[in-house]
C-alpha positions as CSV (number, residue, x, y, z in Angstrom):
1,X,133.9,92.5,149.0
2,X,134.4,96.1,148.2
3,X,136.0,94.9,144.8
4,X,132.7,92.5,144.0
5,X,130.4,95.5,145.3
6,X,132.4,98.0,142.1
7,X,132.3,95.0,139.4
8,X,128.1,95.0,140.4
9,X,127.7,98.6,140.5
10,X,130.1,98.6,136.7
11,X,127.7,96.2,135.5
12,X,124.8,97.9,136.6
13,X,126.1,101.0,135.3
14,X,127.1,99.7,132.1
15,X,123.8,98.2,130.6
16,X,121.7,101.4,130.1
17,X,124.6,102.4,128.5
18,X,124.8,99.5,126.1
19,X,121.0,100.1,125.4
20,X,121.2,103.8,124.6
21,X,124.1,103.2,122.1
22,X,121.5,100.7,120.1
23,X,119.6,102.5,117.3
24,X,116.1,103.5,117.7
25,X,113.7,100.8,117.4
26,X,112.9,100.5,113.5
27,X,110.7,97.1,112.5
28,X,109.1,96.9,109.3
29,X,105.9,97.0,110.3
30,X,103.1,98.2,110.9
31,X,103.5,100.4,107.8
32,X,102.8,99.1,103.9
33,X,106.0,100.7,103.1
34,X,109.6,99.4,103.9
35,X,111.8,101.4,106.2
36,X,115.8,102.1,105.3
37,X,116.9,101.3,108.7
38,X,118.9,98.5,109.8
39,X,119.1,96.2,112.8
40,X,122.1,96.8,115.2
41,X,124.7,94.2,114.5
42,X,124.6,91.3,116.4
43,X,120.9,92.0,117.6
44,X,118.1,90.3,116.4
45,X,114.7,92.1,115.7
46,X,111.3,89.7,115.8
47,X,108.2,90.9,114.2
48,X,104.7,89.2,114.8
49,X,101.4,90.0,112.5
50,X,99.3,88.8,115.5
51,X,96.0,89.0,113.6
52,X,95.3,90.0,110.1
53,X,91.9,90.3,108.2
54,X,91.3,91.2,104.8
55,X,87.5,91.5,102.7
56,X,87.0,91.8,99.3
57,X,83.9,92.4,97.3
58,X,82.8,91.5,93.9
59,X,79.7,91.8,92.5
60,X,77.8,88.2,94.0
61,X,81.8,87.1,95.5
62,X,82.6,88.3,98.8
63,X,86.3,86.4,99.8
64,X,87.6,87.2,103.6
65,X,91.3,86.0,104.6
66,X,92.6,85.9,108.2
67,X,96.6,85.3,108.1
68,X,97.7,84.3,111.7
69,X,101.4,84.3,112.9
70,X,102.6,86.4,110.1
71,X,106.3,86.1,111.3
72,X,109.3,88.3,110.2
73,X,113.2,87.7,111.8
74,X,115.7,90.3,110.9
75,X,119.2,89.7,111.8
76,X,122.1,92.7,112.1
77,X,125.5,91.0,110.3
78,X,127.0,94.1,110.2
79,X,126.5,97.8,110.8
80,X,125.1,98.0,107.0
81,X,123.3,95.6,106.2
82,X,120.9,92.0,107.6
83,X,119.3,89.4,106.5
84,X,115.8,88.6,106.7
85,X,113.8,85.8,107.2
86,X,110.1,85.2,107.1
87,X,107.0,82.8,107.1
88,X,103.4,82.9,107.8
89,X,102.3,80.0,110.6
90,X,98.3,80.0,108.8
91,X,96.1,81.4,106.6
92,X,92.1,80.7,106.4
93,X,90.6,81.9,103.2
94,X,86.3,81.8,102.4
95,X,85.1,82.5,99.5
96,X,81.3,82.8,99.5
97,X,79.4,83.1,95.8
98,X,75.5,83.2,96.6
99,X,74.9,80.5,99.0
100,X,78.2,78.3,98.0
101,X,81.1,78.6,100.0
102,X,84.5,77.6,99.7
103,X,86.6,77.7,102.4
104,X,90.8,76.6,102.8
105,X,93.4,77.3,105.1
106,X,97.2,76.6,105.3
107,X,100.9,78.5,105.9
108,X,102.5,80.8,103.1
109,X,105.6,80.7,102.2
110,X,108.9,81.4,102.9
111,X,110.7,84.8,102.4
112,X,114.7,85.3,102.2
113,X,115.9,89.1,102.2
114,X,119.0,90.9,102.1
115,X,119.0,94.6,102.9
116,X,122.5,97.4,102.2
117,X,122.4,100.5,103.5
118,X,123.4,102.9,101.6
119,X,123.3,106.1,104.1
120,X,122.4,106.6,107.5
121,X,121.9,102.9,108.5
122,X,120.1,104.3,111.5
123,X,117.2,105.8,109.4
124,X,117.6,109.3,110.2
125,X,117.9,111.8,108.4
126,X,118.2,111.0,104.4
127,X,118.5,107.1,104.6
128,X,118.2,105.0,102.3
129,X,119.0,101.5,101.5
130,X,118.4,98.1,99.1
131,X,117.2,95.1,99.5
132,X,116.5,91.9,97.2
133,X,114.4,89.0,97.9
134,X,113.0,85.9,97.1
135,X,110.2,84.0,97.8
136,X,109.9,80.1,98.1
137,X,106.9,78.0,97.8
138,X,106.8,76.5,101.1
139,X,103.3,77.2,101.4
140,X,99.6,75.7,100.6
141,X,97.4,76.9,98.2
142,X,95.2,78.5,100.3
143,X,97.6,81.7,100.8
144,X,100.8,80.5,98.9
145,X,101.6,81.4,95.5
146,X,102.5,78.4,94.3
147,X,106.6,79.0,92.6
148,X,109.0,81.0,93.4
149,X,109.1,85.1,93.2
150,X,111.7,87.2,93.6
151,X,112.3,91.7,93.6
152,X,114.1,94.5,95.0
153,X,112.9,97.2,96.9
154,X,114.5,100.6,97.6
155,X,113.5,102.0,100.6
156,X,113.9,105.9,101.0
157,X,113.3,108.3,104.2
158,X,113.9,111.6,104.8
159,X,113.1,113.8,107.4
160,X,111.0,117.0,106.3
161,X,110.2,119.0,109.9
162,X,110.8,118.2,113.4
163,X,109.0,114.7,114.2
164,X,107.8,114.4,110.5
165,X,109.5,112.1,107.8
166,X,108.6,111.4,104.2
167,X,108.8,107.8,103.6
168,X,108.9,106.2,99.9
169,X,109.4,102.3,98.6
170,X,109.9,101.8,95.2
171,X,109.8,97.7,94.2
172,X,109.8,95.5,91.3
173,X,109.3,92.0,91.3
174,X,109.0,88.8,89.1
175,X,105.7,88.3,90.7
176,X,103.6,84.4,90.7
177,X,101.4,83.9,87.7
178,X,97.8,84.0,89.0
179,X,97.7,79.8,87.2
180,X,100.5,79.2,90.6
181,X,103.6,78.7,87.6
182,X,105.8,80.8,85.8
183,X,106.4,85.1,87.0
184,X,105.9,88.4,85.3
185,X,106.5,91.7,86.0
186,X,104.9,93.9,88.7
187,X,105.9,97.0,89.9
188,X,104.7,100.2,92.6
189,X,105.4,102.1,95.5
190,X,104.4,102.9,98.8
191,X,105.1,106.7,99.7
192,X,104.0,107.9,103.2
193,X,104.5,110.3,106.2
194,X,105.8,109.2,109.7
195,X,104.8,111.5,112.5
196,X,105.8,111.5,115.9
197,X,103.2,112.1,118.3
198,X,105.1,111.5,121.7
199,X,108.6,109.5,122.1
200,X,106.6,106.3,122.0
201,X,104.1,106.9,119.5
202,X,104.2,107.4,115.8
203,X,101.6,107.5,113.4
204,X,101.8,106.8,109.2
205,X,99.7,107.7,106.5
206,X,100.4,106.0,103.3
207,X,99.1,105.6,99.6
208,X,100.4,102.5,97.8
209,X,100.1,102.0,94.0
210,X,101.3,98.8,92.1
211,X,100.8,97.6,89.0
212,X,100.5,93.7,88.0
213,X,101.1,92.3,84.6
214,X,100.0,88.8,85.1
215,X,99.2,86.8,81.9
216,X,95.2,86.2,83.1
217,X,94.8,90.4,83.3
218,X,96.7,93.3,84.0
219,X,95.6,95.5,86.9
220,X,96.7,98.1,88.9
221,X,96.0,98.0,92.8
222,X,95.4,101.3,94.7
223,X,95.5,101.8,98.7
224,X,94.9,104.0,101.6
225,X,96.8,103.1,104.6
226,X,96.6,104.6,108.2
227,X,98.8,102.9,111.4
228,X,99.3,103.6,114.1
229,X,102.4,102.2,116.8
230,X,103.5,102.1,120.3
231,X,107.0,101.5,121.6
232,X,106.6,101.4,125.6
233,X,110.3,100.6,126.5
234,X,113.1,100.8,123.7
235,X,113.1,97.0,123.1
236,X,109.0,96.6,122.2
237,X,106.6,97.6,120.1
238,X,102.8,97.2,119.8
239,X,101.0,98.1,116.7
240,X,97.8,98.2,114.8
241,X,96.9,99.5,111.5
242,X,94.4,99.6,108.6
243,X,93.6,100.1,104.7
244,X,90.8,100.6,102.1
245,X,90.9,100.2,98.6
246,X,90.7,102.7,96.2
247,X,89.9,101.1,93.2
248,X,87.9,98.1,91.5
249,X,90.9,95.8,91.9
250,X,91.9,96.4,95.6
251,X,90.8,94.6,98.8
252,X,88.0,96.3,100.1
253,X,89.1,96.8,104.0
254,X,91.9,95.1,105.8
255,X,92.4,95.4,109.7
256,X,95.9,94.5,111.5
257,X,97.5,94.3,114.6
258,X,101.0,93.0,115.8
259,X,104.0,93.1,117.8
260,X,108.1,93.5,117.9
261,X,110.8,92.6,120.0
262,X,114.3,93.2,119.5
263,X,116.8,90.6,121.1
C-alpha cells in the first residue's frame, strides 16, 4: 500500500512537470503573419477558424464569404521542425450585382506544409524558421482554386522590449491563375507586433502587403490587421481578430474567430 500510495503521489507529481517543460503555446493563428515557433515533438497542436466572414465592395458588386471549419493540424517530428496539414470543411460565397445574385458554397482545399527551424525553435528571442508548402485542389469552386499552388515562407520574430516582439513573414508562391489553371508569381509580407498584456493575453497589430502577378491583372493587396487571443490554461486558446483593406484591390472588412488545442 505505502509503495502504490508513492507511485500515485510520483505520478501526480510528475505531470505539471511534463507540462511546464512543453514550450509556450504558439498556433498560427489568429495573426495574418506566420510565427517561427515549432510544436513540441511528439505533440500535436489543432487549430479551428470557427467562423470567418469576409465583404468586398465594388462599384454595383458587393461579394460576402463565410469559411466554416477552417482546420489546421500541426504535428512536432522533431525538436526542429513539423509537418502541417490543413483543409477547410465549407465555404458559402454570394455575389450580389444590382438585384442578381449568385450564390455557391463547398470545402477548399487541401494544404501540406513543412516548417525548419533555424534558431530558437521555441520562438523566443531571435527565431526564425522555413517552411514550404503546397496546395492541392481538393476543393470546389466556390472557395478552391482550382490546381495546385505551392511557396515558401520565412517566418522571423524577435523580441524588441519586455512583452513586445516584432514579427515579420516574407512569402513567395506560384499562386492559381484567376482562369482555375496554370500559376504565377506572387509575393508579400506580413510584419507585425506581438504584445503581451497579461500571461494569457496577447494582442497583434499587423500590416500585410502582397503583390499578385496573375495573367488577367496584376494587383497589389494592402491590409490592416488587429487580434486579439486568450490562452486560459497552457493547453487552449481562444481567439478573435479582424482586418480592413487599404486599397482598391483588398477585401473591404473581414471578421474572425477561432480556437486551439494542443494534444
Amino acid at each position: 500500500m505505502k509503495r502504490a500510495v508513492l507511485l500515485v503521489l510520483g505520478v501526480a507529481f510528475a505531470i505539471p512537470a511534463i507540462a511546464q517543460d512543453l514550450r509556450p503555446l504558439c498556433p498560427t493563428r489568429p495573426g495574418l503573419g506566420t510565427p517561427p515557433c515549432i510544436v513540441d515533438k511528439g505533440h500535436t497542436l489543432a487549430e479551428v477558424g470557427v467562423g470567418d466572414w469576409t465583404r468586398d465592395r465594388d462599384g454595383d458588386m458587393q461579394s460576402d464569404r463565410v469559411i466554416v471549419g477552417d482546420m489546421l493540424l500541426r504535428y512536432g517530428i522533431d525538436t526542429q521542425s513539423e509537418i502541417e496539414i490543413g483543409w477547410t470543411a465549407y465555404g458559402h460565397q454570394r455575389d450580389r450585382a444590382g438585384t442578381s445574385v449568385n450564390r455557391s458554397s463547398g470545402t477548399g482545399d487541401v494544404l501540406l506544409a513543412y516548417k525548419r527551424s533555424v534558431a530558437n525553435p521555441d520562438g523566443s528571442g531571435l527565431s526564425a524558421a522555413v517552411q514550404p508548402f503546397v496546395t492541392l485542389p481538393a476543393g470546389g469552386a466556390a472557395i478552391g482554386a482550382g490546381d495546385w499552388g505551392a511557396g515558401v515562407i520565412v517566418p522571423i520574430s524577435t523580441d524588441i522590449a519586455e512583452g513586445v516582439s516584432l514579427q515579420l513573414s516574407p512569402e513567395i508562391d506560384a499562386a492559381v491563375d484567376e482562369d482555375r489553371s496554370g500559376r504565377h508569381l506572387a509575393y508579400g509580407s506580413v510584419a507585425g507586433i506581438g504584445v503581451d498584456l497579461s500571461e494569457a493575453v496577447n494582442a497583434a497589430l499587423e500590416l500585410s502587403a502582397f503583390r499578385d502577378d496573375d495573367p488577367s491583372g496584376h494587383s497589389t493587396e494592402l491590409l490592416a490587421a488587429a487580434a486579439l487571443a486568450w490562452q486560459p490554461v497552457d493547453a487552449w486558446q481562444l481567439d478573435v481578430g479582424s482586418a480592413l483593406g487599404l486599397n482598391h484591390s483588398s477585401p473591404d472588412a473581414r471578421l474572425y474567430f477561432g480556437v486551439a488545442r494542443r494534444f
